[in-house]
C-alpha positions in Angstrom: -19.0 -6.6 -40.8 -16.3 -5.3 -38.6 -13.2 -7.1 -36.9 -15.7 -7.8 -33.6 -17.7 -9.4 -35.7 -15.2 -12.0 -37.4 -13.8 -12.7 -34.1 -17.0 -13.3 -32.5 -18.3 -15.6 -35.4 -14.7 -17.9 -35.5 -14.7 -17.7 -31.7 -18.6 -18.9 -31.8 -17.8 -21.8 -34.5 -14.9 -23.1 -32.8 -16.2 -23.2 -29.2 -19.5 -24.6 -30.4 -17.5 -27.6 -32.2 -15.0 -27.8 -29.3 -17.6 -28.0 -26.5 -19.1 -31.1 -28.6 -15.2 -32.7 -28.2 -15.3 -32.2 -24.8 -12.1 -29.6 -25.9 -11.2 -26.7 -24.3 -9.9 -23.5 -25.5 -7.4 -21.5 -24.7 -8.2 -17.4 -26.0 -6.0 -14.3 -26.1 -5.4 -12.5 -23.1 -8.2 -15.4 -21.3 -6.9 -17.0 -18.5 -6.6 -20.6 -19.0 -5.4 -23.6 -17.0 -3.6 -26.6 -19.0 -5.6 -29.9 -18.6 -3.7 -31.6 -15.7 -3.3 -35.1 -17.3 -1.5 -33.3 -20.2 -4.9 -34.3 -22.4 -5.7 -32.9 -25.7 -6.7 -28.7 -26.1 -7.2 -25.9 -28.7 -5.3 -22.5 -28.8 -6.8 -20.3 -31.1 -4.9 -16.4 -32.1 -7.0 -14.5 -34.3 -4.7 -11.7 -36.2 -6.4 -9.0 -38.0 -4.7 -7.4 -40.5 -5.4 -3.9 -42.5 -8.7 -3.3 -43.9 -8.3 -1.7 -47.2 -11.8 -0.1 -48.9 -12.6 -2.3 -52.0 -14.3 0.8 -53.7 -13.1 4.2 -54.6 -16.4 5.5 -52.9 -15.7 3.5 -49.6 -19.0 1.3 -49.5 -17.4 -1.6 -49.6 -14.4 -3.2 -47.4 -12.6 -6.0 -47.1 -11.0 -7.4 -43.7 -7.9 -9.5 -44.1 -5.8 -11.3 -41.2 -5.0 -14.9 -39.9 -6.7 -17.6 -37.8 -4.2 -19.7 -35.9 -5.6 -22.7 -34.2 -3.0 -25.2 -32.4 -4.4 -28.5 -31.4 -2.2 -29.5 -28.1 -2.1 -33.4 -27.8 -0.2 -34.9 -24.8 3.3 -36.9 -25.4 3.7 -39.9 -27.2 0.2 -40.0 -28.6 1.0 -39.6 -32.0 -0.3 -37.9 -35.0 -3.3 -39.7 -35.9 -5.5 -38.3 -33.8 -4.4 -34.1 -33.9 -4.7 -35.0 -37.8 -8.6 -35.9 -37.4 -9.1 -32.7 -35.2 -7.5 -30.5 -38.0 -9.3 -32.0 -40.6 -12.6 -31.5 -38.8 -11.9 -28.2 -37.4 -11.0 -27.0 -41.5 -14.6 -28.0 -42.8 -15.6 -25.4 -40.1 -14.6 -22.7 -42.0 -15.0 -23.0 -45.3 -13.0 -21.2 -48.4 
């Protein structure tokens, strides 16, 4: 596995579920354009971290870092809603 490979597997997951919500995403260094009506849409920031060998003899690694997904809801709608979105988009990606 390599750092391509996590970002292209989250990016996959999240843009697979997203497209179902009818939610679009906005990606590093991707041009994007705000809904206009101020409506509902995902940020995600993936942020890799040092990958450290596991193994003295180097067969093994493992790749650390942080997914950041915002969930950008337009004013005065509340909670509720975002709430649902997060819970939904954590049983994506399972511990």
């Amino acid at each position: 596995m390599s750092q391509v490979t996590i970002r292209s597997t989250i990016t996959t997951a999240l843009a697979t579920w997203a497209a179902s919500k009818n939610l679009p995403i906005a990606r590093e260094n991707v041009a994007f354009t705000k809904p206009a009506s101020f409506g509902t849409f995902l940020e995600l920031n993936i942020i890799p971290a040092d990958t450290f060998t596991a193994t003295v003899d180097g067969t093994r690694k493992r790749y650390l870092g942080e997914v950041i997904i915002n969930i950008w809801a337009g004013h005065n709608t509340g909670t509720g809603a975002v709430e649902a979105l997060a819970d939904e988009i954590a049983t994506l990606f399972p511990v």
